[in-house]
Structure formats: structure tokens, C-alpha cells
N, C-alpha and C positions, 0 to 999 in steps of 0.2 A: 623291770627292765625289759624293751622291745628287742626283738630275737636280732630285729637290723641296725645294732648298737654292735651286736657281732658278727653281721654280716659286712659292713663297712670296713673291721676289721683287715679283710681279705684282699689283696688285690689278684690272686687267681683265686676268682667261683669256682675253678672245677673239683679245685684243693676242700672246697666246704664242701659242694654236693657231693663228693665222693665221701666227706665224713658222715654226712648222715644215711648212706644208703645202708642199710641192714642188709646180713649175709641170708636174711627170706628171702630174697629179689635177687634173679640168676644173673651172673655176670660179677664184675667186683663188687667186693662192699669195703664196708670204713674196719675191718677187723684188724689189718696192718698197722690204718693210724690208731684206731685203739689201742697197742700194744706199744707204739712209742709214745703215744698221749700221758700213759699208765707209768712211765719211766722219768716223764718230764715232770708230771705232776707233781713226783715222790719227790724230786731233786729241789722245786722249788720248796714246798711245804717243808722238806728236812728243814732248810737252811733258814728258812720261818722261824721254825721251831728252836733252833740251835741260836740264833740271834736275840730271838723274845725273852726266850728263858734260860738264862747264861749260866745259873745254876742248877738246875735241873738233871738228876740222873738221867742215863739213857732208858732205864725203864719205864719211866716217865713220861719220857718224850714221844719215846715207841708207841704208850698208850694215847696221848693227845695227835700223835700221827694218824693211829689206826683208827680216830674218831673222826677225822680229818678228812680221809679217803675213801670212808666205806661207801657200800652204796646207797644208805639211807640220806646221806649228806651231797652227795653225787646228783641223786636224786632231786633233793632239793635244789642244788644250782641251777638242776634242768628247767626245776618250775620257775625260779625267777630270773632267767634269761629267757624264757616262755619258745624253748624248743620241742617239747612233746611234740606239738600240730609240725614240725618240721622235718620229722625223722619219716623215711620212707621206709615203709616193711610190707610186705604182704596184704593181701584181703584179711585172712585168719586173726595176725599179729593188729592189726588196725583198730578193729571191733575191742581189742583190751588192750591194747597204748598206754591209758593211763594209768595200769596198776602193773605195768611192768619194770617197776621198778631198777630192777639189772641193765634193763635195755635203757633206760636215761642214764644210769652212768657210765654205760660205755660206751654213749655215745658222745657223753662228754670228754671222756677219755678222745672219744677218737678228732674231738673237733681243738683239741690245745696241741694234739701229735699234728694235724693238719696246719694250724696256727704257725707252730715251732717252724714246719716245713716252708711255709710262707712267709713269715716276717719276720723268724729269727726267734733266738733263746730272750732278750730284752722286751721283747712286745709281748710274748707270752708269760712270759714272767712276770710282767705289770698286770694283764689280764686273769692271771691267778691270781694276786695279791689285791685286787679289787673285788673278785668276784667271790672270794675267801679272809675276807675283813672280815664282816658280822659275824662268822661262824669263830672266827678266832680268836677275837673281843670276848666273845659268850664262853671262853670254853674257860673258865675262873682254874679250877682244878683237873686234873689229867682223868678222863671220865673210865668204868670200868666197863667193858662189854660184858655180856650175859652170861659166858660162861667162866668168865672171870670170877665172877660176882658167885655162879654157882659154887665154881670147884674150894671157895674159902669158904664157903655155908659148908660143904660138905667136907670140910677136912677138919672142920672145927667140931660138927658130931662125933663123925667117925671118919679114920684115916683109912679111906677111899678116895677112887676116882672115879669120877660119874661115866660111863659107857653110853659111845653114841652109834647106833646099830643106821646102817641104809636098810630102808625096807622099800623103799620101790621108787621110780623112778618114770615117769611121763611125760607125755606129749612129744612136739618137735624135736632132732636134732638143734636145729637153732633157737628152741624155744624151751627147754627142757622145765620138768617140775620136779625135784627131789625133796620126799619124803623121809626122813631120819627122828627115831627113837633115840629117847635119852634116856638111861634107868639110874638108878643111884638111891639107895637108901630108903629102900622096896617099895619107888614108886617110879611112876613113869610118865612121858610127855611127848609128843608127836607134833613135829613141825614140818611146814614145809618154805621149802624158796627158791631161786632159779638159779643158786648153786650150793653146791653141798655145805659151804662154809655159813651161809644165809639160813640153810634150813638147821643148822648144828646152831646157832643163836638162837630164832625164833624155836628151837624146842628146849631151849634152856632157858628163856624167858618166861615158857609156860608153866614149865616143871619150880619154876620159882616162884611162880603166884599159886603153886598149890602149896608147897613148901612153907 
């Protein structure tokens, strides 16, 4: 899908180009719409979820939500609405675009808060439930994240909880890198990602391929 499938979308531009400016670039950015993008998203998706799957606990649902939204999948929609080349960020942020991951989906966040703003909860609505078909086709059973997946390996040895320490934390303000250890069952794994939650996965994904 061409990125002006969702520019068309729009009948104020200023509403889109203020969603893709990133808070690297002085003046405003899309961080407002991102934060009601992030609200509207949730409301459609629930209601997704809650209509699909009529039986389904909330535990359940919770976990095909939380696969739904994160930012590996966020990430993906960015690719095939082919907004990366669209986001405006800095010289720095530029040159690694394409593996920032976080930064595609909140910019996707910011551009359905922009959407909502402009054509209403109904046209945003439709534009999630198209743009969020395949991924919810594919999603057969309620999928488990990394440290899900760790904390039943490790309660089924031994009745512990795996510990997730921050050990350091780099780069930008608006760009940050958080490094976090996970130890549990006297071994250990280090991950990182551009938020604490991201790097607490990816070092429980690690620590489970050594596992």
C-alpha cells in the first residue's frame, strides 16, 4: 500500500504533517496526536476483539490485544502503508529510520489520533479494521509474549520470578536506548530497546534461547 492511499484520507494536510513531525525537530511535533492515536487504536481493536471472539476470556483477549498493539506490529503497518521515508526527524534520527522501530509506531499512533481529528471516529475506524485485517486473520490463537513465555518456564523449575535490573540507559532524550538484565535461575541475558518495556522482552527472549 502507497503512503497517498493515506494521504487522501485527509482533508486538512496540516493535521497529517503535524503527525509525522517527530519531537527531534524544534517547534511541535506529532506527540499529542500520538497519545490520542494510542487511545483510539485501543478502543477500536478492543471492540475487534470482544465481537470476534464472543467466547473468549479476558485474559485471552488482553493477550491477542497486547499482540495487536505492540510495537513490533505498529512497526509493521508502518512498512506496508510505506510511511518510514515520510516521518520527519532530525539529521541523527535520519541516518537509522529504518530500525527504529518505536518511532514507526508512534508515529502511527500519531497519524489515526490525527485521522480521528479529521474525519471522525467512523473513517478511522474503517482505516484500522483494514489496515489490521491480516494481522487478525493470522492471529489463530491468543499469542504469548517473552516474558510470559519465561515467567511459566521458570515457575515450573523453580518457584521464582525472573528479575529485570536497568543497567544503563543512552543516547537522545527523544531517542533514548534502554539496556535491562534479566537473571533468573543463575543465568542471565541483556537486551535492549527504545523503551524499558521493549528492552524487558528482548532480554527475555534471549535468556530463553539460552534456556
Amino acid at each position: 500500500m502507497k503512503f497517498d492511499i493515506i494521504t487522501k484520507k485527509f482533508r486538512d494536510k496540516k493535521l497529517l504533517k503535524l503527525a509525522l513531525r517527530h519531537s527531534s525537530l524544534s517547534g511541535k511535533s506529532n506527540e499529542r496526536l500520538e497519545f490520542l492515536g494510542d487511545r483510539v487504536l485501543g478502543l477500536v481493536i478492543s471492540t475487534l476483539l470482544f465481537e470476534k471472539f464472543p467466547k473468549e476470556p479476558e485474559g485471552d483477549l488482553a493477550k491477542r490485544f497486547a499482540g495487536l498493539v505492540c510495537t513490533e506490529t505498529l512497526s509493521k503497518i508502518a512498512n506496508d502503508i510505506s510511511l518510514i521515508p515520510e516521518i520527519n526527524v532530525d539529521a541523527d534520527l535520519k541516518r537509522k529510520i529504518k530500525t527504529q522501530t518505536h518511532l514507526h509506531a508512534n508515529c502511527v499512533e500519531a497519524i489515526l489520533g490525527a485521522l480521528y481529528l479529521d474525519s471522525g471516529f467512523d473513517v478511522v475506524s474503517s482505516t484500522i479494521k483494514d489496515l489490521w485485517k491480516i494481522y487478525l486473520d493470522d492471529m489463530i490463537e491468543p499469542p504469548q509474549d517473552a516474558k510470559s513465555r519465561l515467567q511459566e518456564l521458570v515457575q515450573k523449575k523453580k518457584k521464582e520470578t525472573p528479575t529485570y535490573i536497568l543497567i544503563d540507559k543512552k543516547g537522545k532524550e527523544h531517542s533514548p536506548i534502554f539496556k535491562i538484565k534479566v537473571e533468573t535461575l543463575d543465568k542471565t541475558a541483556i537486551g535492549e530497546g527504545a523503551t524499558k518495556k521493549e528492552a524487558e522482552q528482548n532480554s527475555a527472549e534471549k535468556l530463553l534461547e539460552i534456556l
